[in-house]
N, C-alpha and C positions, 0 to 999 in steps of 0.2 A: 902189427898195430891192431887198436882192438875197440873198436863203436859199438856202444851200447844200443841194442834196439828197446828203444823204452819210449813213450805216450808223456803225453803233455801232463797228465796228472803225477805219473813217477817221479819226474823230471821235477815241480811243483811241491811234493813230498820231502825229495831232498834237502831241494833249498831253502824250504820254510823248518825241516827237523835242524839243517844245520844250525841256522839263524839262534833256534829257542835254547840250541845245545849251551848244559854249562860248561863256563870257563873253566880252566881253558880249551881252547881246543885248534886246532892246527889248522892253517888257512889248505881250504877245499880248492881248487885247479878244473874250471871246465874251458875245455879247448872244444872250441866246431869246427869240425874239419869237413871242407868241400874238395872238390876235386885237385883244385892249386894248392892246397892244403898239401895232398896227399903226394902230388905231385915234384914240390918241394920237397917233404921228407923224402920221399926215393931216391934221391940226389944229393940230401945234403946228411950226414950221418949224426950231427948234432943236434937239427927240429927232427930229425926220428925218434932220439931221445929223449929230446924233451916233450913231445906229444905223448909220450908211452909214459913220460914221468908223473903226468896231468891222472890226477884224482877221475877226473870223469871226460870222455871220450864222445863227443855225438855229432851225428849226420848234420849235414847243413848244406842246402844243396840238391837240385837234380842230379850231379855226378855219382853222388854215393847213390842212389835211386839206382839210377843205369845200374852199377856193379854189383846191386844187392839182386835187382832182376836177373843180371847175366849170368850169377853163380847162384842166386839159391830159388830162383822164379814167384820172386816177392818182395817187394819194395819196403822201406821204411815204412812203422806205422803212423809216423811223423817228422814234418820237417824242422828241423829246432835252425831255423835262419835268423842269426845276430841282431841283425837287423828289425826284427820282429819280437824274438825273444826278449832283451833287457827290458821294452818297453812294457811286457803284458807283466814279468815278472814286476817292476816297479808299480804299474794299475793294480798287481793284487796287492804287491804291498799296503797302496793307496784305499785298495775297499778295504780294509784290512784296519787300518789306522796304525799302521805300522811304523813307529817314526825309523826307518831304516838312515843309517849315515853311510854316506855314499863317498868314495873318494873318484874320481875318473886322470884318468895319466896318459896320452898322446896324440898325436893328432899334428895337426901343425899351428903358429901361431895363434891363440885366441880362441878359435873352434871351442876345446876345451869347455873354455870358461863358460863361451855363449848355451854350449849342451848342458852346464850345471843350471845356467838363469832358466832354461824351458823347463828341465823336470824339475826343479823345483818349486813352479807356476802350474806344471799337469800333475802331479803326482803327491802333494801333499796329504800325510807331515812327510813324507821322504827327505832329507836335509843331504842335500852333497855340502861336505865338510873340507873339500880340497880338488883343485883341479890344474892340472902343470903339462905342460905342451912335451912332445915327445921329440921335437928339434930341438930345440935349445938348451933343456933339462938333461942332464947325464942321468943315467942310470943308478948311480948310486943317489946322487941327492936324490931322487924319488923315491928311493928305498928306504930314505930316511926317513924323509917326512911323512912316506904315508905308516911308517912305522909310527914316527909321534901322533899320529891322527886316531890310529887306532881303529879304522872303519868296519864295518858289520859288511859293506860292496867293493869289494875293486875293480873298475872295469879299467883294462890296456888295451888301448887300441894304438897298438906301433905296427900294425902289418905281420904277415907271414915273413920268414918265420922267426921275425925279431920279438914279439911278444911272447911265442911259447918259448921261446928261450930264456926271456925276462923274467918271466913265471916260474919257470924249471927252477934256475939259481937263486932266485928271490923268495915266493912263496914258501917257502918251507919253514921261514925263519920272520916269516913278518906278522904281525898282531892283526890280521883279518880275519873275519871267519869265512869268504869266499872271493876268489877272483876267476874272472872270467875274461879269455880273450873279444876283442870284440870290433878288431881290425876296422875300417872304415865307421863306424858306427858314429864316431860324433861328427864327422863331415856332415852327415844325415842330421840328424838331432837338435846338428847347430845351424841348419838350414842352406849352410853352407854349397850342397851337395845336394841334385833335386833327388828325388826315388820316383821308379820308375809309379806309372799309374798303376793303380790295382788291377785292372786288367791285365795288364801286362804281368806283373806281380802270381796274378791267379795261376795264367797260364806256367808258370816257371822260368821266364821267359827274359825276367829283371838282368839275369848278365850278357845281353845283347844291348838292353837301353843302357847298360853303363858302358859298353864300347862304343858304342853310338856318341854318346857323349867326352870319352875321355881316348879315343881311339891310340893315341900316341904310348899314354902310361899303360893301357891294357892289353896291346894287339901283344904283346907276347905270353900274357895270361890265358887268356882266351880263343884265340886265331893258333897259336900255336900249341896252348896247353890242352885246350879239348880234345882235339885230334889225339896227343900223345897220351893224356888219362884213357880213351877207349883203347887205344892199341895195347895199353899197359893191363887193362882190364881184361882184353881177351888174352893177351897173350899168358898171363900170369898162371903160376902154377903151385896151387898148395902141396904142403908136404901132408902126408898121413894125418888123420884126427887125430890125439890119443885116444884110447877107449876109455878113462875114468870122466863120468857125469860131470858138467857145472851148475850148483845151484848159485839163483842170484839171490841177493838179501831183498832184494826188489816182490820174492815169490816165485812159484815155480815161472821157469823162462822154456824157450826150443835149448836144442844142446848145438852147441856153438858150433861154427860154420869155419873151420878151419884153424890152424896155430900160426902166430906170430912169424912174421918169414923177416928175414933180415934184408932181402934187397928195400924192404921200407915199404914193398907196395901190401900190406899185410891185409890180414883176413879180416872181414868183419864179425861182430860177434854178436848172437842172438838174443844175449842174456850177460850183463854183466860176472865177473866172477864171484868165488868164494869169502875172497878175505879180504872184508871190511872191518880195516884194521882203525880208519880214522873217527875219533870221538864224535858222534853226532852225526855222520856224515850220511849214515843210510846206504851207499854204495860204494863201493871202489874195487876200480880195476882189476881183474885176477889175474894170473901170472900165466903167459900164455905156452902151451907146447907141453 
């Protein structure tokens, strides 16, 4: 599996070139993956694939920090956390005058809706055009409609790793120009769901206040999953670099930090790859090994 070490301006690059790109063009795939993230794919062989399927790959999370210090003695040069991200992406929008049409899909009853009435009270003209719960709405019907909707944003938030898998089968064939996972994100948004203080936040420290608060639904994410991300971490063992260079379409990047490993717990990568094969997209994934 393969995380792009790219800076908040890269990242910002992309998704404002995809946006402008003309029609058509093929809906873009940004999965964040943190440690439970990572976790999951080594375990389950279908979100390894669908993670690896996702147009763009980025850190989110202390976890990946830990695994980038322990194998290459240097940390992300940014944290792109979900929770953080849609919101600043949507405020440029907004300085921007950008009227973006937003579709958002899961969560649990209502949520949804209440996160479409906030951003589009902070974020105007941003317009969410559609917004459908991820309990009660199947799969396909939201595949349809956000097909009739036709959106410039998708955000899914159904959790790990039912969303990148949602993306994987869906995205390829739906009239967006970008969807992005964004797992608990409207619990947040929709006030539903407190976020930890910013203090808390600074420090990295936010997935403690949320076992604090949800102890039942997260002691196995966390209480159990941290421990087993570091042990997976140290234990892990890349196979051979190859010796041919990767350039990223981002600029020159480091040369990538190991090849794609199939137990799922795979290398990170310094610099996205070669072939940016998607219209407008600015990046995508090279082929690892």
């Amino acid at each position: 599996m393969k995380v792009a070490r790219l800076e908040w301006p890269d990242l910002l690059e992309w998704f404002l070139r995809r946006l402008d790109a003309p029609a058509p063009v093929r809906c873009g795939t940004l999965v964040l993956a943190n440690a439970h993230t990572l976790n999951v794919a080594s375990a389950n062989p279908a979100a390894r694939e669908a993670i690896r399927a996702a147009t763009l790959v980025l850190n989110d999370g202390v976890g990946l920090d830990v695994y980038a210090r322990l194998r290459t003695g240097a940390p992300f040069p940014y944290n792109f956390a979900g929770t953080d991200l849609v919101p600043r992406l949507l405020g440029e929008c907004a300085r921007r005058g950008l009227p973006l049409r937003v579709f958002l899909y899961g969560a649990r009853p209502g949520r949804a809706a209440e996160a479409a009435r906030r951003i589009e009270r902070a974020y105007a003209p941003v317009k969410v055009i559609g917004a459908l719960d991820g309990h009660e709405t199947t799969g396909d019907e939201a595949r349809r409609a956000i097909d009739a909707a036709h959106p410039d944003l998708l955000l899914v938030g159904l959790g790990n790793p039912r969303q990148e898998e949602w993306l994987a089968a869906n995205a390829p064939g739906l009239r967006a120009r970008i969807a992005i996972g964004v797992g608990a994100l409207f619990d947040f948004m929709s006030g539903s769901v407190v976020r930890a203080p910013r203090a808390v936040r600074a420090m990295r420290l936010e997935w403690m206040f949320r076992l604090a608060l949800e102890p039942r639904r997260l002691f196995r994410r966390y209480v159990v999953g941290v421990p087993l991300f570091l042990w997976r971490t140290l234990t892990y063992r890349p196979e051979p670099v190859p010796s041919h260079p990767t350039q990223s379409p981002l600029g020159a990047g480091k040369p990538r930090i190991g090849p794609r490993n199939d137990s799922g717990f795979g290398a990170v990568l310094a610099r996205t790859g070669t072939d940016a094969k998607d219209s407008g997209s600015g990046v995508r994934m090279g082929s690892a090994g």
